[in-house]
PyMOL CGO cylinders between C-alpha atoms (Angstrom):
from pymol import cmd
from pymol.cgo import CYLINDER

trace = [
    CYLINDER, 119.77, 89.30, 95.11, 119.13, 91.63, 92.41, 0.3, 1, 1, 1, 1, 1, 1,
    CYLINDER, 119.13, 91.63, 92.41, 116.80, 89.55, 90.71, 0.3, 1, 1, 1, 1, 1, 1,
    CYLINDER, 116.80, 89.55, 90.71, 114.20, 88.96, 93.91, 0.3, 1, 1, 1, 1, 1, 1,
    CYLINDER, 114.20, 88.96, 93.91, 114.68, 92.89, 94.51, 0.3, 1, 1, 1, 1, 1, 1,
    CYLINDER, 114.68, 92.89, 94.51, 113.77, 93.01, 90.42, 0.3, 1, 1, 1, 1, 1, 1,
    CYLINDER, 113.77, 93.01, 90.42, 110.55, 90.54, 90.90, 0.3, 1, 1, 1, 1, 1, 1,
    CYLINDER, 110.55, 90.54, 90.90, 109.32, 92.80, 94.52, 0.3, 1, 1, 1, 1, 1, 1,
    CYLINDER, 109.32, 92.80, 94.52, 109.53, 95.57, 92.70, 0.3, 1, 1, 1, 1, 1, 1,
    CYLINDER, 109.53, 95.57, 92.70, 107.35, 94.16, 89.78, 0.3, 1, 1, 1, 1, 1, 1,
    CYLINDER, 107.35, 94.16, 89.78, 105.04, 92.95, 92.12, 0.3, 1, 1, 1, 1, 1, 1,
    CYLINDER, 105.04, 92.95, 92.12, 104.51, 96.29, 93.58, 0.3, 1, 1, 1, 1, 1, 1,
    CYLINDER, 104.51, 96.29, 93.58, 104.27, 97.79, 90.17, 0.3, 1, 1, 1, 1, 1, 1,
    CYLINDER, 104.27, 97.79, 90.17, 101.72, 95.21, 89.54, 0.3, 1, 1, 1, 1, 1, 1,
    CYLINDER, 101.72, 95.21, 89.54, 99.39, 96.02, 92.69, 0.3, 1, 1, 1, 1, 1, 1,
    CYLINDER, 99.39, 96.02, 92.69, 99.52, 99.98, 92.16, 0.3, 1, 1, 1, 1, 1, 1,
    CYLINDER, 99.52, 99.98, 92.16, 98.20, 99.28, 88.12, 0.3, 1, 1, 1, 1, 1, 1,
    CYLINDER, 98.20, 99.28, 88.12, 95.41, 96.95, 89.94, 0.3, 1, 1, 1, 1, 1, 1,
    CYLINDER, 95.41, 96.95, 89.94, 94.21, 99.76, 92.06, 0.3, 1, 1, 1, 1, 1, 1,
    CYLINDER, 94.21, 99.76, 92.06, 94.15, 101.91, 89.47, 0.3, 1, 1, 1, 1, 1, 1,
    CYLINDER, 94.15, 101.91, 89.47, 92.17, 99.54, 87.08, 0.3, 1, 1, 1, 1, 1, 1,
    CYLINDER, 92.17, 99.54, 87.08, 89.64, 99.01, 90.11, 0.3, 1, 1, 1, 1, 1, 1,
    CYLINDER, 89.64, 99.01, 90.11, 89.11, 102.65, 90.30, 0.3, 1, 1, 1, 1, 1, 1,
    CYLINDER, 89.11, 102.65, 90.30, 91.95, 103.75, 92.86, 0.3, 1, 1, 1, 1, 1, 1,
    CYLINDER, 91.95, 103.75, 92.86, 90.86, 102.22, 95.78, 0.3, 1, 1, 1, 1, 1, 1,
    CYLINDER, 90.86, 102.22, 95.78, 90.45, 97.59, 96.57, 0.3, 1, 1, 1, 1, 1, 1,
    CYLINDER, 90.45, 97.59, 96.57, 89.10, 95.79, 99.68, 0.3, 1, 1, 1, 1, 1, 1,
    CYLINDER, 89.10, 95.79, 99.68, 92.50, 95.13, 101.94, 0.3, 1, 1, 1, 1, 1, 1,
    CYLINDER, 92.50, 95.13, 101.94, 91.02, 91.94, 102.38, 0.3, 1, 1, 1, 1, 1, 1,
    CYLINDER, 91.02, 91.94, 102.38, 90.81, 90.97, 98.46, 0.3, 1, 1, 1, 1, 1, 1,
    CYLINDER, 90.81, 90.97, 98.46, 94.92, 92.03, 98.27, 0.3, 1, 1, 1, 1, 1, 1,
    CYLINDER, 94.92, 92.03, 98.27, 95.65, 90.27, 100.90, 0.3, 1, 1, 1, 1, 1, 1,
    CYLINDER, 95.65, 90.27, 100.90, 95.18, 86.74, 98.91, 0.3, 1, 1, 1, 1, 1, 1,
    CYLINDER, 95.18, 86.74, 98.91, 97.20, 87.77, 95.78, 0.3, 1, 1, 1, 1, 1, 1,
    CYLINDER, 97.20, 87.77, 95.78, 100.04, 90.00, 97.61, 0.3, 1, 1, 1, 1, 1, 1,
    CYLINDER, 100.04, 90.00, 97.61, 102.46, 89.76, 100.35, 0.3, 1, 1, 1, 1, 1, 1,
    CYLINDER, 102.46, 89.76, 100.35, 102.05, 91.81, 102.93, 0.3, 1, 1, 1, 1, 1, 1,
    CYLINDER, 102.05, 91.81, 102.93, 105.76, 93.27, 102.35, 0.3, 1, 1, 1, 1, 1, 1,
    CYLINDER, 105.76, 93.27, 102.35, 104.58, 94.12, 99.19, 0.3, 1, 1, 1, 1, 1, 1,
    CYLINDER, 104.58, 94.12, 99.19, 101.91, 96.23, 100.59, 0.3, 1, 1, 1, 1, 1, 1,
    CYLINDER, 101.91, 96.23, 100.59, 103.53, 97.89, 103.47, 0.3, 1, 1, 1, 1, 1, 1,
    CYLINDER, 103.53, 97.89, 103.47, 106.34, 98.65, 101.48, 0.3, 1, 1, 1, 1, 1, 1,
    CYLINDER, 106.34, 98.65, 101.48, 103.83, 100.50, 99.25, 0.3, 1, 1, 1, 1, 1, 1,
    CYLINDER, 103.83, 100.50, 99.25, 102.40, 101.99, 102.33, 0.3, 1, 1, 1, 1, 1, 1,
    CYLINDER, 102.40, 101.99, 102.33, 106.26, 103.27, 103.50, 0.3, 1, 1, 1, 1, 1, 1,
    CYLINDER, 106.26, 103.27, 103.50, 107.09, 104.92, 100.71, 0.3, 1, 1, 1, 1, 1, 1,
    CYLINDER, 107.09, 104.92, 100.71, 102.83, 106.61, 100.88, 0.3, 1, 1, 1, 1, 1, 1,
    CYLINDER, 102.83, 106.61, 100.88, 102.14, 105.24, 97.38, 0.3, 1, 1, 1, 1, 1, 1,
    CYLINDER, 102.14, 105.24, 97.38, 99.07, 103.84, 98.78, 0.3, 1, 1, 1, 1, 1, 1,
    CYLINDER, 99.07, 103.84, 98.78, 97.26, 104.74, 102.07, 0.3, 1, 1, 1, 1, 1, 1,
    CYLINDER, 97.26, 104.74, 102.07, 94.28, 102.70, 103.45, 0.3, 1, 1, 1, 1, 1, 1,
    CYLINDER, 94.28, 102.70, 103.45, 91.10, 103.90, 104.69, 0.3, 1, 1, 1, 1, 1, 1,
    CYLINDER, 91.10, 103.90, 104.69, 88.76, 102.56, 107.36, 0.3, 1, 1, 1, 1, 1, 1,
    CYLINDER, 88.76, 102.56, 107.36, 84.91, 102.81, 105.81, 0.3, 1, 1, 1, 1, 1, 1,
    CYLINDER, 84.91, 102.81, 105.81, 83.87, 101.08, 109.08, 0.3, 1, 1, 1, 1, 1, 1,
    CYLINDER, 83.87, 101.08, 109.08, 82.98, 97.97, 107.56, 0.3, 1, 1, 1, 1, 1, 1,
    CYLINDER, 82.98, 97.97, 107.56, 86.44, 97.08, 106.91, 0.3, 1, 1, 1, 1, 1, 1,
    CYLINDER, 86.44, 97.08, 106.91, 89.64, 98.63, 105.09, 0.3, 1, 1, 1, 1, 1, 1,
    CYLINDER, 89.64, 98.63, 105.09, 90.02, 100.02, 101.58, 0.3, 1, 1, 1, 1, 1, 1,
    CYLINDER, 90.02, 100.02, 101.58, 93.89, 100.27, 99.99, 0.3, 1, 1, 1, 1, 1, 1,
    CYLINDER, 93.89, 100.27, 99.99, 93.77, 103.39, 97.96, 0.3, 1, 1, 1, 1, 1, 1,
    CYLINDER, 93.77, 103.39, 97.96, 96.21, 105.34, 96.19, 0.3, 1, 1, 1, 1, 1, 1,
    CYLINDER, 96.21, 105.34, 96.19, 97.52, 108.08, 97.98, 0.3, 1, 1, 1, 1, 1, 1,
    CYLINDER, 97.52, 108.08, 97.98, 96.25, 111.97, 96.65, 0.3, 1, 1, 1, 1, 1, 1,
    CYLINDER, 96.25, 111.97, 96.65, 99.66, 112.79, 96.57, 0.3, 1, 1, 1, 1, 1, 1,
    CYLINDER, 99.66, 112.79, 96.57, 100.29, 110.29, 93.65, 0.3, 1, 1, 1, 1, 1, 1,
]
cmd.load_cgo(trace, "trace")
């Protein structure tokens, strides 16, 4: 158990550097191929990240908090 908890959390570590190499903010869309959406919402619980409608679709961004 610890090790798939071990590899989710990598994966999440992995998605916030991505955003922050693309400038703090990807198409929902593009994540949505390379990540699981647990991944994301779990990102999204704990308000790492917060997404933002532009009205022609959904960015993931990190959250201002951050």
């Amino acid at each position: 158990m610890a090790t798939s908890t071990g590899n989710f959390d990598r994966r999440a570590n992995h998605l916030l550097r991505s955003i922050r190499l693309c400038g703090g903010c990807v198409p929902l869309h593009r994540l949505q191929l390379q990540f699981s959406d647990s991944v994301i919402q779990t990102l999204l619980d704990k308000e790492l990240v917060q997404v933002q409608n532009t009205g022609r679709g959904f960015l993931l961004e990190i959250a201002k908090d951050f």
